[in-house]
Each structure stands twice: as structure tokens, then as C-alpha cells.
N, C-alpha and C positions, 0 to 999 in steps of 0.2 A: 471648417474649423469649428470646434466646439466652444460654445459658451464659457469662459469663465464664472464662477462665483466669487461674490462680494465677500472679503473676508472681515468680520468681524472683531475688532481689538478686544474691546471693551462690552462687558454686560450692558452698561448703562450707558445714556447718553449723559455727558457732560455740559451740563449748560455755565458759557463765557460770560453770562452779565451778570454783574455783579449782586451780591445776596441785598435785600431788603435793608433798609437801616435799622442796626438795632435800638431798643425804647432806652436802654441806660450803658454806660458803658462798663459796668460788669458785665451784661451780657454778650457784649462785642468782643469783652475779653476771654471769653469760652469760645464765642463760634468765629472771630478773627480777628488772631494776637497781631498781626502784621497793623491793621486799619488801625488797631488799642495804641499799639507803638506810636504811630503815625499823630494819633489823636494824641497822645499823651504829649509830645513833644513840642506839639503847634502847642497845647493849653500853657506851656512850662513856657515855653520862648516869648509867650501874649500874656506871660502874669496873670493868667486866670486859675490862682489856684485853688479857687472854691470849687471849681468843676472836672479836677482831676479825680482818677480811680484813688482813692489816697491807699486804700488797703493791698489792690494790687501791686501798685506801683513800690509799695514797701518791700514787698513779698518778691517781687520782679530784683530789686537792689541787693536785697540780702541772697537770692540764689548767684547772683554774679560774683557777689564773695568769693560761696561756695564754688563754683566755677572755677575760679581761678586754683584754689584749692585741691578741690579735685586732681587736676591736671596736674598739679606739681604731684599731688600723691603718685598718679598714673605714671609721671614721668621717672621719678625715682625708681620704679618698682622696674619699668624697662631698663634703665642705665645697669641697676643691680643684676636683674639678671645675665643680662649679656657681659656685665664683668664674671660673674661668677662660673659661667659658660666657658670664657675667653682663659679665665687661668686656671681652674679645675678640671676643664674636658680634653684638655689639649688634643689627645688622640680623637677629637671629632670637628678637627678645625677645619674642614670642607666651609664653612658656615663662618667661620673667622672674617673674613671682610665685611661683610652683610654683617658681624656683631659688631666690629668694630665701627662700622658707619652711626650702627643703631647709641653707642655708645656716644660717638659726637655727635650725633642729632638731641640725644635726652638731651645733655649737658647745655648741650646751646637754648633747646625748651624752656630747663631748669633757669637759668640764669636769664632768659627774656622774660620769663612768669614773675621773676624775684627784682626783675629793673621795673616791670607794670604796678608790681603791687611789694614794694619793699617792705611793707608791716607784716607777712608771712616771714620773711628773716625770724622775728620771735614764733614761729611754730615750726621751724626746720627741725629742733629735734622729736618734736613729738610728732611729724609727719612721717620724718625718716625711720624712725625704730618701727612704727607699723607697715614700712613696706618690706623690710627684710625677709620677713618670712613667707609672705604672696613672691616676692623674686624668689625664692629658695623653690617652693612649690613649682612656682614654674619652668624652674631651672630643670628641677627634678624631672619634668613631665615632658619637659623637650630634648633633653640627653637622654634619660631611660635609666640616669641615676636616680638612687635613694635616696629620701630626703635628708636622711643621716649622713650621705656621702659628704654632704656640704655642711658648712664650720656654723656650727649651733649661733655663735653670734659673727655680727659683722667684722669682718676685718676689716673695712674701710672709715676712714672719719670722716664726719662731711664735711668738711676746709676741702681733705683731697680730692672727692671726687669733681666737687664743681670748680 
């Protein structure tokens, strides 16, 4: 019976123990955000707020914002499309259940995002008007309609959708 060969996953060997401690914790927060997290926490929980990242940790709050942000934008833009799918294409409603679902998945998103973080309520219409037309775009691009095909503004109000 012939020898097997060893096969090889990986170029490099991975080494398990753990990296060096880093000299400050800026640096730990470039080469490991998990340990930064970890340390930041114990310092917050032990009142030692002189020896927190103060700059990161700013930096770290304000993207969570955005985060949540995001996601409502992303989510609006799926709910839009698949309505705009759902009553414009009808002659391609193979794909109707699957929008439909995607449709009460946004909506449940939209509304857990907006129970997390209810001060987004004041940027629902400035969120909403910029996804119309990324929904429209992509409407276009997954039916094989023109972007003209679809109603230049929204027909929908956001009371109705969510």
C-alpha cells in the first residue's frame, strides 16, 4: 500500500499562545480589539478611569451609533425593494414568498432597531428618503426592469410600512 502525503492547510504555522503584552493600550487596540474590549471594561467596572483608551473608546461609542444607523438604513432599502418587486413585477412572482418573508423580516429589524435605539425615530425621514432610490436600483437589477419602470417617488409612507 502506498504512502500517503501530509496535506497541508495553511502556508504558515499558527501559533496558539497568546501575543506579548502590549506597552499601552492604544497599541492593543490595533493588534487586539477583543483583549482592548476586555480591558476596557474591567477599568470601567474598577473606576479606574484615568487608565482607560479615553480616545478610542469615544471613537468605539460613536461608531455603535452609526451601527445601529446603518442597519436601519440597510433595512429600509431591503423592505422597499421587495415591496416594489412584490407589486410592480407581479408577472415574476416565482420569488413572491421569499419577498414576502424578506418583507416581515425588514419590518421586524426596522422596529427591534427603533425599540434599541428610539432617538432614531427623529432621523426616520431623512434615513428613509435616501433609501428609495438604492431600493429602486435594486429592484431594477433583480427584475431586469428599468429604473424608469418604477414610480420616480415613493408610494409608501413610513407610518405604513412599519
Amino acid at each position: 500500500m502506498a504512502k500517503q502525503k501530509k496535506v497541508h492547510l495553511y502556508s504558515k504555522k499558527m501559533s496558539l499562545k497568546a501575543p506579548p503584552e502590549e506597552k499601552t493600550l492604544g497599541e492593543l487596540y490595533d493588534k487586539d480589539f477583543y483583549k482592548w474590549t476586555n480591558t476596557q471594561s474591567k477599568l470601567l467596572l474598577k473606576g479606574e478611569y484615568s487608565k482607560l483608551d479615553i480616545q478610542n473608546l469615544v471613537e468605539e461609542i460613536k461608531s455603535l451609533g452609526k451601527s445601529d444607523r446603518r442597519a436601519l438604513h440597510s433595512q429600509f432599502i431591503r423592505l422597499l425593494e421587495h415591496l416594489l418587486k412584490l407589486q410592480y413585477t407581479p408577472e415574476r412572482q416565482e420569488n413572491s414568498n421569499s419577498w414576502k418573508n424578506s418583507v416581515v423580516n425588514a419590518r421586524r429589524a426596522i422596529n427591534s432597531i427603533l425599540k434599541d435605539s428610539p432617538s432614531l425615530k427623529n432621523e426616520l425621514k431623512t434615513i428613509f428618503s435616501s433609501c428609495y432610490e438604492a431600493a429602486v436600483e435594486n429592484a431594477a437589477i433583480e427584475s431586469g426592469e428599468e429604473i424608469s419602470f418604477f414610480p420616480k417617488e415613493c408610494p409608501w409612507d413610513i407610518k405604513d410600512l412599519i
